[in-house]
C-alpha positions in Angstrom: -7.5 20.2 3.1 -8.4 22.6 0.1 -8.1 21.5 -3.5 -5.2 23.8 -4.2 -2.9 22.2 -1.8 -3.2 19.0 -2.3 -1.3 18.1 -5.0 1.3 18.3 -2.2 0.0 16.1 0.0 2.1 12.5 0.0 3.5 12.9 3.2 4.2 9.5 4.9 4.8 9.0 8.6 8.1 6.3 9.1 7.2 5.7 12.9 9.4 8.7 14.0 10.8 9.6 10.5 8.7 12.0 8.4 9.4 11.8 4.8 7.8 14.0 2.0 7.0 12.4 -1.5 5.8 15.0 -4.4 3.5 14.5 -6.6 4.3 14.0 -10.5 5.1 17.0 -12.1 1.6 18.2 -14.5 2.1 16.9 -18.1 0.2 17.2 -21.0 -3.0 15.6 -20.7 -4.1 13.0 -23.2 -7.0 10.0 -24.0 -6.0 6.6 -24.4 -4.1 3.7 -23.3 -1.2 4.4 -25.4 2.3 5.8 -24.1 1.7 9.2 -24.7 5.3 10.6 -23.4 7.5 13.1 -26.0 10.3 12.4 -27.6 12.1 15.1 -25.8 10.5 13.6 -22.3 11.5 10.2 -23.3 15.4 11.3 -24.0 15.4 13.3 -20.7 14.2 10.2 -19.0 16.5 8.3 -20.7 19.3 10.7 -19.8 18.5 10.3 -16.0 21.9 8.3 -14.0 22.0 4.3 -14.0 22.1 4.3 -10.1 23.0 0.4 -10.4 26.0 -0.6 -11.3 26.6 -1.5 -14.7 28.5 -4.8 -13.4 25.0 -5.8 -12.5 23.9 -5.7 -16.1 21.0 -3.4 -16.0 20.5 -1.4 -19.0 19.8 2.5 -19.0 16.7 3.7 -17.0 13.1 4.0 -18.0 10.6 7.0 -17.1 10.8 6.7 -13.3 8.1 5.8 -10.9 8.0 8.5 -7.7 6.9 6.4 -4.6 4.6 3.8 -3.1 4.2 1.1 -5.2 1.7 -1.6 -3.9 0.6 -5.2 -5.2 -1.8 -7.6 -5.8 -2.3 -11.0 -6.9 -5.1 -12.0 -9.1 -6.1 -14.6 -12.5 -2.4 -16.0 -12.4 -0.6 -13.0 -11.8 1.1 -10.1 -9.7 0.1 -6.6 -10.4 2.4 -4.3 -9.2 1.3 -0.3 -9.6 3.0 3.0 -8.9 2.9 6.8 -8.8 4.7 7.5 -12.5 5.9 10.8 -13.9 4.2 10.2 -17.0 1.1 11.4 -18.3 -2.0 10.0 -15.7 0.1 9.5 -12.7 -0.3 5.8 -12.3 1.0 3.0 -14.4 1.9 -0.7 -14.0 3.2 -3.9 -15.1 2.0 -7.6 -14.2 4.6 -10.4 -12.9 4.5 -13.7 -13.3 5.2 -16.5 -10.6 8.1 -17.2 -12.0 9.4 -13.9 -11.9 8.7 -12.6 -15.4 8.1 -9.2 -16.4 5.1 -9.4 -18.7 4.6 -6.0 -19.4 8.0 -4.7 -20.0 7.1 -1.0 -21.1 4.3 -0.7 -18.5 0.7 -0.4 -18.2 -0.9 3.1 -18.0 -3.7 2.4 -15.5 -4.5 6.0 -15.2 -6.2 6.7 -18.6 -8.4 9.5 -17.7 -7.7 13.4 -17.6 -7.0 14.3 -14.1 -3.5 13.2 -12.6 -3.5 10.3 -9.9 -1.0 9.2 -7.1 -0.6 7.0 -4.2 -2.8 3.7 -5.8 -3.8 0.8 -3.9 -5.2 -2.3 -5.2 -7.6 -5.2 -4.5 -8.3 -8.3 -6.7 -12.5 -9.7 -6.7 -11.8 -12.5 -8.7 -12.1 -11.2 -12.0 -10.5 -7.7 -12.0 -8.1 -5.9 -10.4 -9.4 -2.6 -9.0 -7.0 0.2 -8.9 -7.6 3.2 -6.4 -6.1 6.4 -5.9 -5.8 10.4 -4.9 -6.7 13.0 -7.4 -7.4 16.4 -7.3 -11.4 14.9 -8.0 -11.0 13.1 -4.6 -10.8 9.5 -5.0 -10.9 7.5 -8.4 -10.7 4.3 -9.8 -10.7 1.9 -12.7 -10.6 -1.7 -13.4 -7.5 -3.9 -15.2 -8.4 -7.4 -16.2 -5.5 -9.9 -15.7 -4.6 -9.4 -19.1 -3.6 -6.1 -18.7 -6.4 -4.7 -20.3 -7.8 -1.8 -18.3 -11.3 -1.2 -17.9 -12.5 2.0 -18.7 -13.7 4.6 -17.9 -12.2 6.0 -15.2 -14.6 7.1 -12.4 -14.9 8.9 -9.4 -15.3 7.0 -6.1 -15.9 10.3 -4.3 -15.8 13.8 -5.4 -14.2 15.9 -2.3 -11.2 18.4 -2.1 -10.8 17.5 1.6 -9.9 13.4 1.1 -6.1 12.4 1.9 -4.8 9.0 2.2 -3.8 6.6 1.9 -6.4 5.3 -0.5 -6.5 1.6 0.1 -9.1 -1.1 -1.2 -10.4 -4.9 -0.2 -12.6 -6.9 -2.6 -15.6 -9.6 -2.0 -16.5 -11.5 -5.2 -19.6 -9.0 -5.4 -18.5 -5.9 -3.6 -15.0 -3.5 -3.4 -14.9 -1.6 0.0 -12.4 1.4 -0.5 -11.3 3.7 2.7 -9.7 6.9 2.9 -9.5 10.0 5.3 -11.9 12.8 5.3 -9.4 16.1 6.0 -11.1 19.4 7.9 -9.3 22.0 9.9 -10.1 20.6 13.2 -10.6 16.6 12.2 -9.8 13.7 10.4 -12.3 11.2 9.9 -12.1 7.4 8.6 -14.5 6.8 5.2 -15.6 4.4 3.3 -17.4 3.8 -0.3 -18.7 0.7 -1.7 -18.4 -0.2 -5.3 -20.0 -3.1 -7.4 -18.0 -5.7 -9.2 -19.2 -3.8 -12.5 -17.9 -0.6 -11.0 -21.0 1.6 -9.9 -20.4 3.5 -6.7 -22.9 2.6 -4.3 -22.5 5.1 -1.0 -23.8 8.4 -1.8 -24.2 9.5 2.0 -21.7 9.8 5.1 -20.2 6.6 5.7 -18.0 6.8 9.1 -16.3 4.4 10.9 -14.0 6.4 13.6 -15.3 8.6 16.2 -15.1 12.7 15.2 -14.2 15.4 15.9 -11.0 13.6 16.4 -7.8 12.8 14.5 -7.8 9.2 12.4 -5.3 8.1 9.7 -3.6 5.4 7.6 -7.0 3.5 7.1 -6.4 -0.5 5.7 -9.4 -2.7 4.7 -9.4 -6.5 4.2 -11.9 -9.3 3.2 -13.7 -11.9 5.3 -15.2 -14.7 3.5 -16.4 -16.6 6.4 -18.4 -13.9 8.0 -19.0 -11.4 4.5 -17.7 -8.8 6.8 -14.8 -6.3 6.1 -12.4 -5.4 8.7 -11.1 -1.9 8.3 -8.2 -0.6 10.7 -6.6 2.4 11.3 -4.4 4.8 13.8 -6.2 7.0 15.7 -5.4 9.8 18.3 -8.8 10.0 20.3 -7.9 13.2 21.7 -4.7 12.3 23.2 -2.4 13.8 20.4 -0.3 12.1 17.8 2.3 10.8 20.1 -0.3 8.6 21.6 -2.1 7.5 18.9 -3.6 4.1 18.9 -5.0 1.2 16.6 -8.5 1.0 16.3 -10.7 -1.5 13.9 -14.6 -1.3 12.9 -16.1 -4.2 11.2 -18.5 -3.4 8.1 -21.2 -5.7 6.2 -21.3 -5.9 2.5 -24.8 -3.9 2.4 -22.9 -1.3 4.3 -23.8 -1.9 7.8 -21.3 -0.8 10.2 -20.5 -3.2 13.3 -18.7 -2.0 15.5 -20.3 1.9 15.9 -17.2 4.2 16.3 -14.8 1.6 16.1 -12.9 -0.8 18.9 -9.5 -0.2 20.2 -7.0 -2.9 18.6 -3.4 -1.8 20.4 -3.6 0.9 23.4 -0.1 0.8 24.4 2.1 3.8 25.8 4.0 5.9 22.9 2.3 6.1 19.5 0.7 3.3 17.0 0.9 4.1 13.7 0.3 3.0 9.7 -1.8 -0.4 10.6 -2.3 -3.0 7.7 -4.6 -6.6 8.6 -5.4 -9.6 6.8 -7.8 -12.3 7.0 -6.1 -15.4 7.4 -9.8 -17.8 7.4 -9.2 -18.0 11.2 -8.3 -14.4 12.3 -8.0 -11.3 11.4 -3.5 -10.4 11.3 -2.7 -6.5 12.4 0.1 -5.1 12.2 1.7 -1.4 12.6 4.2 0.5 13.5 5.0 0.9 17.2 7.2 3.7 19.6 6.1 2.3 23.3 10.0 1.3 23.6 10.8 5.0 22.0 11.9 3.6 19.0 9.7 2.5 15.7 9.1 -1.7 16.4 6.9 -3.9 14.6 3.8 -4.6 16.4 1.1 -6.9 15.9 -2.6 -8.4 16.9 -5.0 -11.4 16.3 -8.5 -10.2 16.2 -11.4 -12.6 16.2 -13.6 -12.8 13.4 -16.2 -11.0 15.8 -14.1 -8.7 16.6 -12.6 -9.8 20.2 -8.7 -9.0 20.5 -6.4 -12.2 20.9 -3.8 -9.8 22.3 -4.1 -6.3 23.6 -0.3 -6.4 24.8 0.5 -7.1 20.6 3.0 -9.3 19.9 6.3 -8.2 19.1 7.3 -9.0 15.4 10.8 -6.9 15.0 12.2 -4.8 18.1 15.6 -5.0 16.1 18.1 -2.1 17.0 17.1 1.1 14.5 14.0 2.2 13.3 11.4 -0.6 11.9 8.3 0.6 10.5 5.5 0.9 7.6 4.6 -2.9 8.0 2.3 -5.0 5.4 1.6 -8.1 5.1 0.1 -11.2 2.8 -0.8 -14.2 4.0 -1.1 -17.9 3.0 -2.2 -21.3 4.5 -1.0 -21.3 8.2 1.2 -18.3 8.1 2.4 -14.7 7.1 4.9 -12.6 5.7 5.1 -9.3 7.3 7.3 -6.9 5.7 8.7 -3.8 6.6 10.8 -0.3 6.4 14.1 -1.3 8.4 17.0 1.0 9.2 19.0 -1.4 12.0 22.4 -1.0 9.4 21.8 2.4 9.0 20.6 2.9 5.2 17.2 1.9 4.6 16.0 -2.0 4.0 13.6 -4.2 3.3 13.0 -6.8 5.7 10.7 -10.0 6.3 9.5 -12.0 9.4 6.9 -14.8 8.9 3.6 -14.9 11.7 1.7 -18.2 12.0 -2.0 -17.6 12.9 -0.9 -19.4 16.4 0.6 -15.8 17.1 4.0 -17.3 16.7 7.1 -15.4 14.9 9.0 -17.7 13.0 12.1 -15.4 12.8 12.2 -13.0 15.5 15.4 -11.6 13.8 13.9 -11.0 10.8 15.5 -11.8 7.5 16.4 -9.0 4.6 14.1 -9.1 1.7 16.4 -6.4 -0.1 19.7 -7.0 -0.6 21.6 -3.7 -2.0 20.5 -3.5 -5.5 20.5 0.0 -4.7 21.7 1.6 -1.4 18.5 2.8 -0.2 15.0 0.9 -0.3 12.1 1.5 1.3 8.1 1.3 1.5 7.7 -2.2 0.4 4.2 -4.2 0.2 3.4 -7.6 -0.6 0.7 -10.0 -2.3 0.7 -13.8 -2.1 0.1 -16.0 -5.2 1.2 -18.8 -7.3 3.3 -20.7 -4.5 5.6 -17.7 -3.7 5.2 -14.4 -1.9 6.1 -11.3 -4.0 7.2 -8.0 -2.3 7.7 -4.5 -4.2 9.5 -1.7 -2.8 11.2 1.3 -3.8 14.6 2.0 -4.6 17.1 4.7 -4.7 20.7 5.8 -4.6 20.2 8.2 -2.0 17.3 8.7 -0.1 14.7 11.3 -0.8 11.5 10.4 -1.5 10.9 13.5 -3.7 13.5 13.1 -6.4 12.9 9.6 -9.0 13.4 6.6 -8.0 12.6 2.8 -9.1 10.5 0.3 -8.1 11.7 -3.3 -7.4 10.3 -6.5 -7.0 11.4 -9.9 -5.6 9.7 -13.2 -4.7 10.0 -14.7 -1.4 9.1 -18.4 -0.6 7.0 -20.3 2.0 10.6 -21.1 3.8 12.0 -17.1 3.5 14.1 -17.6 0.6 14.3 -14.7 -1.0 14.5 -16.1 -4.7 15.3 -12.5 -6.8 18.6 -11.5 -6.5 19.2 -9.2 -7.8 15.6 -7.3 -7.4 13.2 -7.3 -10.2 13.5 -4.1 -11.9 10.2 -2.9 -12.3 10.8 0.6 -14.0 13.1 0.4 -16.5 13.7 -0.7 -19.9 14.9 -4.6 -20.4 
């Protein structure tokens, strides 16, 4: 994938559904923390259509976010970042347990020179750290739970050929972040460790799938029992993308890779696609999206902490009618909330099914998380803190990923009460 290119690339697979999100359109680039937008930018921003209705008391929008917000929980609070039109490509604002907005003009993460999208985020118990794409490759920066970000921003690797997602789990010490390595004939699962203080540590090739070959949609979590990393991914293994599979490699925190190419996680018929996994202190929770029954389902996995698969079939978590798909999840004493991309009404939703660590779905039905703030909402994620779960999504009137949209939040309890209705608005003015 060359350099010239790939401020296009934010395509993002929805099981069968392929949907195309842009990249922020190039602004003038400026230093510092500050809100750096025009006045003319800020009244065209302003000027954009209140796609809630006015009954719901929202007031008029703020600049917009693009698409594919995640979250993270960390020193008290949520963090919730975005891909923004505004000058650095990737803001934020923390939430409160309780549901309040803290930062109600937003955070610009982002404070170096080169435009960022698609962030993910990890919390090491002192800092966020804040990933993403760039035309440098991969870069980061730090945001202590104040809001204060840490910089400067730095480059996790320099490559033209990187595409993501760009996804991140922390140890108290170390931050493992995994991407995909792009060439004409192969894709290829990464990885880069950085310290706590932010120095990049992996200078050479680290690989965890097997090459030449096809791997994608890489997501890393943390084991504090074992000091091990579990990284995850979809992978093709020759067979072509309509066969794809879920594999997992287990890494060390001195870099040591476990698990050689990689083990296969899910081998079922059809494709299996856009993994995500947790820790949950006894196993290791996967989840993805899944087409053996020729329709996107929500799949899922126990893995031992040494790797052994509690069950190859998976375990279904939503075969609802419709397409499911794009699963995450966040987990909590004896139980998860997996959350997904649902269209069994038609319009897209976010919806919500718990998993104990027993392998158990506690609401086979699923529940909506969303509930019509706006008619179509989509590509949610989720963190657990402060005695709730809290789930972010996008939102928009009609759907198409490449024209503005918002991003909403809403808090969702132990018992799948979904406490935020209507949605948190994330991206606009209060």
């Amino acid at each position: 994938m060359k350099r010239e290119v790939k401020a296009g690339i934010a395509g993002l697979v929805f099981g069968s559904m392929l949907v195309g999100c842009g990249v922020a359109p190039e602004q003038e680039e400026l230093g510092g923390v500050e809100d750096v937008t025009t006045e003319s930018e800020a009244e065209a921003q302003m000027s954009a259509e209140n796609v809630l209705e006015e009954s719901r008391g929202y007031a008029k929008p703020a600049p917009l976010a693009r698409f594919l917000p995640a979250v993270e929980y960390g020193g008290g609070k949520f963090l919730a970042v975005w891909t923004d039109v505004r000058t650095g490509g990737i803001y934020g604002t923390r939430v409160k347990p309780d549901g309040t907005v803290l930062d109600k003009d937003d955070i610009r993460i982002n404070i170096g020179d080169v435009e960022g999208f698609r962030p993910g985020i990890g919390f090491n118990g002192t800092h966020f750290f804040v990933v993403w794409e760039s035309l440098n490759g991969v870069d980061a920066v730090r945001v202590k739970p104040d809001g204060t970000v840490v910089g400067p921003v730095f480059n996790v690797i320099s490559t033209d050929e990187s595409f993501g997602p760009v996804r991140v789990a922390c140890s108290p010490k170390i931050c493992l972040v995994t991407y995909t390595i792009s060439g004409d004939d192969e894709r290829v699962i990464y990885f880069t460790r950085v310290t706590k203080d932010g120095v990049v540590l992996d200078t050479a090739d680290q690989t965890l799938s097997a090459f030449p070959n096809f791997a994608n949609d890489a997501s890393p979590t943390w084991n504090n029992k074992t000091k091990e990393f579990l990284v995850v991914w979809s992978d093709e293994h020759g067979q072509g993308p309509e066969n794809a599979d879920i594999y997992g490699n287990r890494v060390k925190e001195d870099g040591t890779i476990l698990d050689g190419t990689g083990f296969p996680i899910s081998q079922a018929e059809g494709a299996q696609t856009t993994p995500d996994v947790e820790w949950t202190h006894k196993n290791y929770q996967v989840v993805w999206t899944d087409e053996r029954n020729g329709n996107p389902d929500i799949f899922g996995a126990r893995v031992s902490k040494t790797g052994m698969v509690k069950d190859p079939d998976g375990i279904p978590i939503s075969t609802a009618a419709g397409a499911q798909a794009e699963p995450r999840l966040a987990h909590h004493n004896d139980k998860s909330l997996v959350v997904w991309d649902d269209r069994r009404d038609g319009p897209h939703a976010v919806w919500g099914a718990r998993w104990g660590e027993n392998g158990d779905v506690w609401d086979p039905s699923g529940f909506p998380i969303s509930t019509g703030d706006l008619p179509q909402e989509y590509l949610p994620d989720v963190a657990y803190g402060g005695g709730k779960f809290f789930v972010v999504y996008s939102g928009q009137e009609t759907f198409d990923p490449l024209e503005p949209h918002f991003i909403l939040g809403t808090r969702v309890t132990h018992q799948a009460q979904v406490k935020d209705v209507p949605a948190l608005p994330l991206t606009r003015q209060r």
